[in-house]
PyMOL CGO cylinders between C-alpha atoms (Angstrom):
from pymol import cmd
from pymol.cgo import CYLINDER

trace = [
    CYLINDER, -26.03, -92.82, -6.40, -28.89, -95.28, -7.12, 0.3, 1, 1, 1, 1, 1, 1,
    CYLINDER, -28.89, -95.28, -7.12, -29.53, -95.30, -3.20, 0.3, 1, 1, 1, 1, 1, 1,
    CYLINDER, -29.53, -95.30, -3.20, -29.58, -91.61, -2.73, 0.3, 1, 1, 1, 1, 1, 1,
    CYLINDER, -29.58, -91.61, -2.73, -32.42, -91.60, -5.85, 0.3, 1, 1, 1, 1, 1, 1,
    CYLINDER, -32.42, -91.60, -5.85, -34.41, -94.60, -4.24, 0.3, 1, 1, 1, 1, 1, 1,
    CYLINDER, -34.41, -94.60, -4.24, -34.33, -92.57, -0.99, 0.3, 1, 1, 1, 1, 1, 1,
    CYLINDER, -34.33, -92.57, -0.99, -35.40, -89.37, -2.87, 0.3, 1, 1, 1, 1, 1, 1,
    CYLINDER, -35.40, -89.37, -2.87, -38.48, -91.18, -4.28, 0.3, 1, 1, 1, 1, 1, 1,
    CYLINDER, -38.48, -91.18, -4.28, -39.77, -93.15, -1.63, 0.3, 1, 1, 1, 1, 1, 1,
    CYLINDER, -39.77, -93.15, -1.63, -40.15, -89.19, 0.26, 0.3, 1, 1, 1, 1, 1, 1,
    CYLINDER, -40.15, -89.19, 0.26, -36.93, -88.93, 2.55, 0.3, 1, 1, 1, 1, 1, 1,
    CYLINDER, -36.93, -88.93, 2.55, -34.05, -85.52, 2.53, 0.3, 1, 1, 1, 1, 1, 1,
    CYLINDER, -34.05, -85.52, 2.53, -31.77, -85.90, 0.94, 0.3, 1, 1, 1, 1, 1, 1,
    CYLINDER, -31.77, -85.90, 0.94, -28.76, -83.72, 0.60, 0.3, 1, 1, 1, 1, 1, 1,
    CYLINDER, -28.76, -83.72, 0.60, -25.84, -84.06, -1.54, 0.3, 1, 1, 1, 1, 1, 1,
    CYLINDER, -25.84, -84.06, -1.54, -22.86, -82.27, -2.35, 0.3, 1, 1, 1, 1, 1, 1,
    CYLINDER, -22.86, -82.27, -2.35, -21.47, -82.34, -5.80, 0.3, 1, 1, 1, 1, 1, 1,
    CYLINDER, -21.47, -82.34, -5.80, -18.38, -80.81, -6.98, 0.3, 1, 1, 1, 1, 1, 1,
    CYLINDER, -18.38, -80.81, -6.98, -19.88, -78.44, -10.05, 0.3, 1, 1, 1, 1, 1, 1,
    CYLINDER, -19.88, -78.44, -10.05, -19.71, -74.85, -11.29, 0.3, 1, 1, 1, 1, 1, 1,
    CYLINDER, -19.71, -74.85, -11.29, -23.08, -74.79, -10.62, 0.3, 1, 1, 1, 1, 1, 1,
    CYLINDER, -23.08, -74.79, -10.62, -27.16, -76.47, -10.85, 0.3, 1, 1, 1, 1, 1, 1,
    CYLINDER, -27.16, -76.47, -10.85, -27.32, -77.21, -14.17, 0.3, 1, 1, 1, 1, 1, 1,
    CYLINDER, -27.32, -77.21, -14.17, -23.89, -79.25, -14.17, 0.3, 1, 1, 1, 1, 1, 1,
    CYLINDER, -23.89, -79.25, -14.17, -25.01, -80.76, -10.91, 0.3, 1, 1, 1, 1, 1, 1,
    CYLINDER, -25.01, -80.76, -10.91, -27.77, -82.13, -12.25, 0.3, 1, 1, 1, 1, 1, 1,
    CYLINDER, -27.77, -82.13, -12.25, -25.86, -83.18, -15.33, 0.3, 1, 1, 1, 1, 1, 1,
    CYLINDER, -25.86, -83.18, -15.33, -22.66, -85.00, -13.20, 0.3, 1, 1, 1, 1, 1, 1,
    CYLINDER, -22.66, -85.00, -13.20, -26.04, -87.06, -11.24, 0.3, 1, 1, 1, 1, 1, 1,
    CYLINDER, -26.04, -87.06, -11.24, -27.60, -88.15, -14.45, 0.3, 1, 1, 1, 1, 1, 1,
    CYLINDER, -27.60, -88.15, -14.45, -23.94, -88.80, -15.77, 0.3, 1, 1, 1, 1, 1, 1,
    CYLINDER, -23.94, -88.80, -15.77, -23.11, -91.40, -12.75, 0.3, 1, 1, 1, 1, 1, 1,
    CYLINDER, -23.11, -91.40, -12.75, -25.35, -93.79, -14.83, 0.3, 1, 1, 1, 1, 1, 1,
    CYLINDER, -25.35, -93.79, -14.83, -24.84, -95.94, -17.46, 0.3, 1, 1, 1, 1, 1, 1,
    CYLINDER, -24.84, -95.94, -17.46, -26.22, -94.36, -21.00, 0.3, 1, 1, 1, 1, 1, 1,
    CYLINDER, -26.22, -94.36, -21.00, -28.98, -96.99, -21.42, 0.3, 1, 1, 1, 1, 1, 1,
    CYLINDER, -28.98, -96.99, -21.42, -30.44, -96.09, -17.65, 0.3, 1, 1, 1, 1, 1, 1,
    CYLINDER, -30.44, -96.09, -17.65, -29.92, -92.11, -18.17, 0.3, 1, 1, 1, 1, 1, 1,
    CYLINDER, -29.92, -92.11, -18.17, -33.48, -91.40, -19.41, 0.3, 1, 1, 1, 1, 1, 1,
    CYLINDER, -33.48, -91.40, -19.41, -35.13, -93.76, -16.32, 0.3, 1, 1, 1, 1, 1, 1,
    CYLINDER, -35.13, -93.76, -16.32, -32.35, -91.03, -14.07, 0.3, 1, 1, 1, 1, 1, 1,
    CYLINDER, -32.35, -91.03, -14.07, -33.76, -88.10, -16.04, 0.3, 1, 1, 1, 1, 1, 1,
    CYLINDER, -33.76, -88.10, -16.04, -37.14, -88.97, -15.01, 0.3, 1, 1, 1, 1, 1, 1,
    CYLINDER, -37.14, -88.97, -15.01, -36.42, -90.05, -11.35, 0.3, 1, 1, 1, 1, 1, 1,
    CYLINDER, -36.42, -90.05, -11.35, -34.71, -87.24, -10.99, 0.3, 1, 1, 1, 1, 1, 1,
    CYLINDER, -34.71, -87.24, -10.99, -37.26, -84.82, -12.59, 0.3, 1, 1, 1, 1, 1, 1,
    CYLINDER, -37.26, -84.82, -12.59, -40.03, -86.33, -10.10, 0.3, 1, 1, 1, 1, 1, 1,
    CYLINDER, -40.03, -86.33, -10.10, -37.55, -85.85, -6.75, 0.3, 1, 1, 1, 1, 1, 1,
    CYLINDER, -37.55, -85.85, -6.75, -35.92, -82.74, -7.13, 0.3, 1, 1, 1, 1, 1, 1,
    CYLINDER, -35.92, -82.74, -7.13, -36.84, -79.66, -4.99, 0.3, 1, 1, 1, 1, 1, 1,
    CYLINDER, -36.84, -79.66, -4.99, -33.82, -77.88, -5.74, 0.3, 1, 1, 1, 1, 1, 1,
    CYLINDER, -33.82, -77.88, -5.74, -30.01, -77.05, -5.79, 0.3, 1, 1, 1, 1, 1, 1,
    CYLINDER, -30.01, -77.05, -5.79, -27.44, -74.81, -4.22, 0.3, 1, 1, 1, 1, 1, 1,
    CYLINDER, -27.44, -74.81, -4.22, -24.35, -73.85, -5.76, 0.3, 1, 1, 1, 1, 1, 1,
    CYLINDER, -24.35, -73.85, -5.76, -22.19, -71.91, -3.51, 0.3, 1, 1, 1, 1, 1, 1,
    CYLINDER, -22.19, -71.91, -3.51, -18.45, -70.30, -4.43, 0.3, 1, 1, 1, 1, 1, 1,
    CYLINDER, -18.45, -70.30, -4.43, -16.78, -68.85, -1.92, 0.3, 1, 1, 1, 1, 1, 1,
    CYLINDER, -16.78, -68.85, -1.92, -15.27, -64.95, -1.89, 0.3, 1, 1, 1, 1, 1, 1,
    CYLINDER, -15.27, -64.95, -1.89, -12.59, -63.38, 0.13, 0.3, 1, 1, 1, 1, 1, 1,
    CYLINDER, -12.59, -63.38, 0.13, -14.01, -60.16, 2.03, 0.3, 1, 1, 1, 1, 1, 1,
    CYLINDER, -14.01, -60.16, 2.03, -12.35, -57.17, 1.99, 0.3, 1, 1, 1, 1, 1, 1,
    CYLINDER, -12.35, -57.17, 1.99, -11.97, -57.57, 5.59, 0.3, 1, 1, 1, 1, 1, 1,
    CYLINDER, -11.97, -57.57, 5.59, -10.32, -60.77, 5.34, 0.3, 1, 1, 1, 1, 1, 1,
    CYLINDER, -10.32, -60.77, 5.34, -12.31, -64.15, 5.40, 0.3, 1, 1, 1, 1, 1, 1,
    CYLINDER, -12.31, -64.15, 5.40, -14.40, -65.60, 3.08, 0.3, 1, 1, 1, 1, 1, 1,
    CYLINDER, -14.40, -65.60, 3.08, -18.54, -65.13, 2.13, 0.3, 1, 1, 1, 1, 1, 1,
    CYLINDER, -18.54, -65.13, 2.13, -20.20, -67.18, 0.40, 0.3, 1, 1, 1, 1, 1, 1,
    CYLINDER, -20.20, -67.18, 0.40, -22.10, -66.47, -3.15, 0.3, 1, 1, 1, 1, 1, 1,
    CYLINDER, -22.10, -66.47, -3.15, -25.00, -68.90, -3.96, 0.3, 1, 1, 1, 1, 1, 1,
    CYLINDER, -25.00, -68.90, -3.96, -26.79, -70.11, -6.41, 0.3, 1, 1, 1, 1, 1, 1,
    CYLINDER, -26.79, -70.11, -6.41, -30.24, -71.33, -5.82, 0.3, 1, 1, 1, 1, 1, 1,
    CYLINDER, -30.24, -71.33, -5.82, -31.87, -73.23, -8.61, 0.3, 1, 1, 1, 1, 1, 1,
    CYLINDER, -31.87, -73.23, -8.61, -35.60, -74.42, -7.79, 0.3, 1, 1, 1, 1, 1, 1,
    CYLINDER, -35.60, -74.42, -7.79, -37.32, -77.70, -9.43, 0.3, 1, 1, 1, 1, 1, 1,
    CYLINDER, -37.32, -77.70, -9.43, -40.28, -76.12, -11.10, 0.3, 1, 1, 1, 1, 1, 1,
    CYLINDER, -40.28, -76.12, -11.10, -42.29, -77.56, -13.56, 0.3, 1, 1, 1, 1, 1, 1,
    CYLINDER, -42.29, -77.56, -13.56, -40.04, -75.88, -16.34, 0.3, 1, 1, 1, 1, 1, 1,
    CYLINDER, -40.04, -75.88, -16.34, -37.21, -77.31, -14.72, 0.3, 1, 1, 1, 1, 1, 1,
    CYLINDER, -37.21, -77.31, -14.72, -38.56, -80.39, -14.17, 0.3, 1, 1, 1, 1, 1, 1,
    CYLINDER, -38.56, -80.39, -14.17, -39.55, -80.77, -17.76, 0.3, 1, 1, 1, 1, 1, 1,
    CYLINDER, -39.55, -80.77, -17.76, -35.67, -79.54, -19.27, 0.3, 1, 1, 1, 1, 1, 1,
    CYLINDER, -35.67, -79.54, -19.27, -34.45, -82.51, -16.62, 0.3, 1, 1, 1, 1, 1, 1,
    CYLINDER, -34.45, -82.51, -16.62, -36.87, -85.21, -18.08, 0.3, 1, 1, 1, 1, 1, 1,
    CYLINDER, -36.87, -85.21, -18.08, -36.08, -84.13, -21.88, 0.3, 1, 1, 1, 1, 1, 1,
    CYLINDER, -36.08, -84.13, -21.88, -32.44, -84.42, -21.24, 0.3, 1, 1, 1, 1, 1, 1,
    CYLINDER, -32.44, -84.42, -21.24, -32.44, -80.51, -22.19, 0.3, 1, 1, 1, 1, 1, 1,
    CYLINDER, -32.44, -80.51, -22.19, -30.13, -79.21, -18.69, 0.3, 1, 1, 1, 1, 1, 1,
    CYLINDER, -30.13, -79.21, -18.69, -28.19, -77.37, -20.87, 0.3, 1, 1, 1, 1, 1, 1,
    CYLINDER, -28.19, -77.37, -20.87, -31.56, -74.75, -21.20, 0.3, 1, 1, 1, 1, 1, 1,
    CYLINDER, -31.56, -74.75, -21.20, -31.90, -74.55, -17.37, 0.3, 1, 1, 1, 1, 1, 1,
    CYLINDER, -31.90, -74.55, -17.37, -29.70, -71.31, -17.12, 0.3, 1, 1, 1, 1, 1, 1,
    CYLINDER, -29.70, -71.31, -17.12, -31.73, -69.56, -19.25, 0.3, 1, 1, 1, 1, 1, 1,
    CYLINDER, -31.73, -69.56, -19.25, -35.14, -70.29, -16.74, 0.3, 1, 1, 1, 1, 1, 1,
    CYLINDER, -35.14, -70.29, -16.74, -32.62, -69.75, -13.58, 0.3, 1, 1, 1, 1, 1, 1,
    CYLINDER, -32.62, -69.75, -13.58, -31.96, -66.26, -15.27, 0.3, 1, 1, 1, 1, 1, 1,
    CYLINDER, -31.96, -66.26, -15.27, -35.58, -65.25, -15.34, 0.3, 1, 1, 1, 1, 1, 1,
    CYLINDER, -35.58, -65.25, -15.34, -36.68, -67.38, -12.08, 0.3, 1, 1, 1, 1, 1, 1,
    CYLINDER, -36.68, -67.38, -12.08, -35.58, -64.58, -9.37, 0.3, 1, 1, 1, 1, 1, 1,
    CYLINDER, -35.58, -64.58, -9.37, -39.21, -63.93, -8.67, 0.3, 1, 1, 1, 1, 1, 1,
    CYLINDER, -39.21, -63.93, -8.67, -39.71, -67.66, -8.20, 0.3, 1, 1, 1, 1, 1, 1,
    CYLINDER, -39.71, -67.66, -8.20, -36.94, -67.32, -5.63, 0.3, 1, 1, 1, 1, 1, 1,
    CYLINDER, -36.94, -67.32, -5.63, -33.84, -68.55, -7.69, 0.3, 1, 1, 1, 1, 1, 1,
    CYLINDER, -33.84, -68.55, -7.69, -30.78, -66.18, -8.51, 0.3, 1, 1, 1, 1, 1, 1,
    CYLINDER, -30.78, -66.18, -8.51, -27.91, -66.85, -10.08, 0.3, 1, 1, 1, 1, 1, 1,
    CYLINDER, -27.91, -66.85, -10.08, -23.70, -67.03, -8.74, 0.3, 1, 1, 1, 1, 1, 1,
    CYLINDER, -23.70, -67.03, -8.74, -23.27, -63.16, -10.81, 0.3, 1, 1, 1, 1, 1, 1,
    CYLINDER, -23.27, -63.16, -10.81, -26.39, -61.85, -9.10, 0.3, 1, 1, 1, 1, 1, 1,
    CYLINDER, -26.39, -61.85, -9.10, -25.55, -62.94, -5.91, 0.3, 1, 1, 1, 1, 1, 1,
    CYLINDER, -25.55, -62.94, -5.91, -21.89, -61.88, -6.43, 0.3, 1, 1, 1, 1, 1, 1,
    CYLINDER, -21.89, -61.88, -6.43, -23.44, -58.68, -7.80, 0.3, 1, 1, 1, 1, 1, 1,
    CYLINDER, -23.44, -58.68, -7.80, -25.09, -58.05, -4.19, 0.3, 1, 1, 1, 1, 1, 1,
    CYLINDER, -25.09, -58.05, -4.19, -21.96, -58.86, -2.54, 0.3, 1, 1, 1, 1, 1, 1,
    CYLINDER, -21.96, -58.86, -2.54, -20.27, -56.49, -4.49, 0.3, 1, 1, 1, 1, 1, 1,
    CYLINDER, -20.27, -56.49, -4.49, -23.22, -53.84, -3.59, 0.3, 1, 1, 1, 1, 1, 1,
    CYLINDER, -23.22, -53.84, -3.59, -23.07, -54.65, -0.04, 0.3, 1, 1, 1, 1, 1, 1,
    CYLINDER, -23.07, -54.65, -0.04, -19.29, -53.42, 0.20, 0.3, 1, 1, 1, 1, 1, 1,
    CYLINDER, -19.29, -53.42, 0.20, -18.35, -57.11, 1.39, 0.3, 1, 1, 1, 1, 1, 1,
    CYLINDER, -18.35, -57.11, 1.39, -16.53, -57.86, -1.60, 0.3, 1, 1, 1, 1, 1, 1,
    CYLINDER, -16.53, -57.86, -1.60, -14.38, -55.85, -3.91, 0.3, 1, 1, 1, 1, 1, 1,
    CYLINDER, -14.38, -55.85, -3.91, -15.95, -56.10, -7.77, 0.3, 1, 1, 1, 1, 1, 1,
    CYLINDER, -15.95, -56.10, -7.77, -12.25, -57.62, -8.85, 0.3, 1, 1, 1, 1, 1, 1,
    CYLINDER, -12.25, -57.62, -8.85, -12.41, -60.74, -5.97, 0.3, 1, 1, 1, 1, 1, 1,
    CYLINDER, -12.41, -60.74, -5.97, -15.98, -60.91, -7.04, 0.3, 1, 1, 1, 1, 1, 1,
    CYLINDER, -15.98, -60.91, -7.04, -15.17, -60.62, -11.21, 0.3, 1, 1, 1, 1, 1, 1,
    CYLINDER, -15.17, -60.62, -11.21, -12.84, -63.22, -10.31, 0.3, 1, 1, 1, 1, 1, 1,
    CYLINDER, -12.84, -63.22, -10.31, -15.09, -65.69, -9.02, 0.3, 1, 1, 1, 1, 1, 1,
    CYLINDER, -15.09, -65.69, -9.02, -18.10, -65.11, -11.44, 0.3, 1, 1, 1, 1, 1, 1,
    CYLINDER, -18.10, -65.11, -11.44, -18.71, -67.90, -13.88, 0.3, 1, 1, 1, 1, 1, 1,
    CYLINDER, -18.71, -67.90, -13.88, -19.79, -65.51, -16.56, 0.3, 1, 1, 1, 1, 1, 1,
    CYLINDER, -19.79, -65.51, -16.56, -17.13, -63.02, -16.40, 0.3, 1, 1, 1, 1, 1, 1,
    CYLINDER, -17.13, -63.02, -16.40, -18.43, -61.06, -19.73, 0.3, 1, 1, 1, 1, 1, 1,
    CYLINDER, -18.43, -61.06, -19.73, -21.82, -60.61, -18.25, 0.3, 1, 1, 1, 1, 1, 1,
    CYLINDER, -21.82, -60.61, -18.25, -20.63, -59.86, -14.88, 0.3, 1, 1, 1, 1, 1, 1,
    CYLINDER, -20.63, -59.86, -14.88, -18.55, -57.11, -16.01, 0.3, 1, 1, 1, 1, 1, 1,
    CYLINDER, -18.55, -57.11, -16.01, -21.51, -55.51, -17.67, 0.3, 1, 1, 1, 1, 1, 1,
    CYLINDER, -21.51, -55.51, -17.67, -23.76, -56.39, -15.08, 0.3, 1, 1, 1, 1, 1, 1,
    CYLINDER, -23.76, -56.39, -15.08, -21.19, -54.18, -12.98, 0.3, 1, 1, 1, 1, 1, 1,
    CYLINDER, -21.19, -54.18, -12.98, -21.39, -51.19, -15.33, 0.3, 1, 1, 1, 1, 1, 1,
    CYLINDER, -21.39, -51.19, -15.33, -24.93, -51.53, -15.35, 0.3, 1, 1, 1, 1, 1, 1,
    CYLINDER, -24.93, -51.53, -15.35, -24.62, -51.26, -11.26, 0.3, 1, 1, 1, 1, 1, 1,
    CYLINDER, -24.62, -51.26, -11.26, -22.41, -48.03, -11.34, 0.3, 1, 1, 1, 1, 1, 1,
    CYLINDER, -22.41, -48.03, -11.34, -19.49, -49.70, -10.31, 0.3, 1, 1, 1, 1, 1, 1,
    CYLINDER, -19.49, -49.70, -10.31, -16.40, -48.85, -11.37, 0.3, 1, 1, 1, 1, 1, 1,
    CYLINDER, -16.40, -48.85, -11.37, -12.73, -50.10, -10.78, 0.3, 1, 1, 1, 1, 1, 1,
    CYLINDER, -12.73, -50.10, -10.78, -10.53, -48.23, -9.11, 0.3, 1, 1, 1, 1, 1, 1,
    CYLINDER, -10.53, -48.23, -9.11, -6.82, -49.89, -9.10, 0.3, 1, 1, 1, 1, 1, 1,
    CYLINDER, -6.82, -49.89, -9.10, -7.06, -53.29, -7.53, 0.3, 1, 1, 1, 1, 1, 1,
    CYLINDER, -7.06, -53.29, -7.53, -9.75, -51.88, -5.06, 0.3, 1, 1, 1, 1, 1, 1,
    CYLINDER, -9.75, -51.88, -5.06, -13.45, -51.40, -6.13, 0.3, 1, 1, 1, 1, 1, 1,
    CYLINDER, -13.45, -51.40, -6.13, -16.40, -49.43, -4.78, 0.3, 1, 1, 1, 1, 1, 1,
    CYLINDER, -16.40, -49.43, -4.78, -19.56, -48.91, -5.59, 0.3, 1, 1, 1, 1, 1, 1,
    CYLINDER, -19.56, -48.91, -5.59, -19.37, -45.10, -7.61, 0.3, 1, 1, 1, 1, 1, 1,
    CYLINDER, -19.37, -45.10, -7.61, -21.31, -43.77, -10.14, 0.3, 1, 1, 1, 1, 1, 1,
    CYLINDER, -21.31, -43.77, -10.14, -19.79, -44.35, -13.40, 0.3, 1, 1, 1, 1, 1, 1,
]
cmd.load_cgo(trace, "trace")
């Protein structure tokens, strides 16, 4: 892990994969990798080299297969900042109102899946790491359940 944040600093890609629900805990299992006295020195590092994460969970299709949902989480200076003040736990909350900064969430993207017709809203409830707000997200959508199969109808 200390290589991969040398390499980030000195100005090479590079891409990781982490096994987390999502950016925030990404961010948290890299800075966790550390020992507690180096942790703010990470924090920092990692607040200067970050362009972004991806989060992806993957959905079966209602035509068999799987699609993927993604989350994209972009380093901005807010971000950035939350990272370097040890704060990750507050980076949902900018990664909820950062869609017109390009970043979206797992339940908007599974949201659009859902819309799309790829995915049935129960696969997709299934899947969504905020089940409560995904379910209201739905209503909000017009979708309704119908049995185990979903489509998008006015409620």
């Amino acid at each position: 892990t200390q290589l991969v944040l040398e390499a980030a600093e000195s100005g090479h890609l590079v891409l990781a994969t982490v096994h987390t629900s999502g950016g925030p805990a990404a961010i948290d299992r890299l800075v966790d990798q550390f020992a507690g006295e180096r942790q703010a020195q990470v924090r920092t590092a990692l607040a200067e080299s970050l362009r972004g994460v991806v989060a992806q969970i993957l959905v079966r299709r209602r035509t068999g297969g799987l699609v993927a949902a993604l989350e994209v989480l972009l380093a901005t200076s807010a971000v950035s900042n939350l990272i370097r003040e040890g704060k990750s736990y507050q980076i949902s909350s900018i990664l909820q109102t950062g869609r017109g900064a390009g970043m979206t969430t797992l339940n908007d993207s599974l949201l659009e899946l859902v819309q799309q017709g790829l995915v049935t809203a129960e696969a997709a409830l299934h899947k969504a790491p905020q089940r409560a707000e995904f379910r209201q997200a739905l209503e909000r959508a017009g979708v309704r359940t119908l049995g185990r199969e979903t489509s998008p109808v006015p409620v």
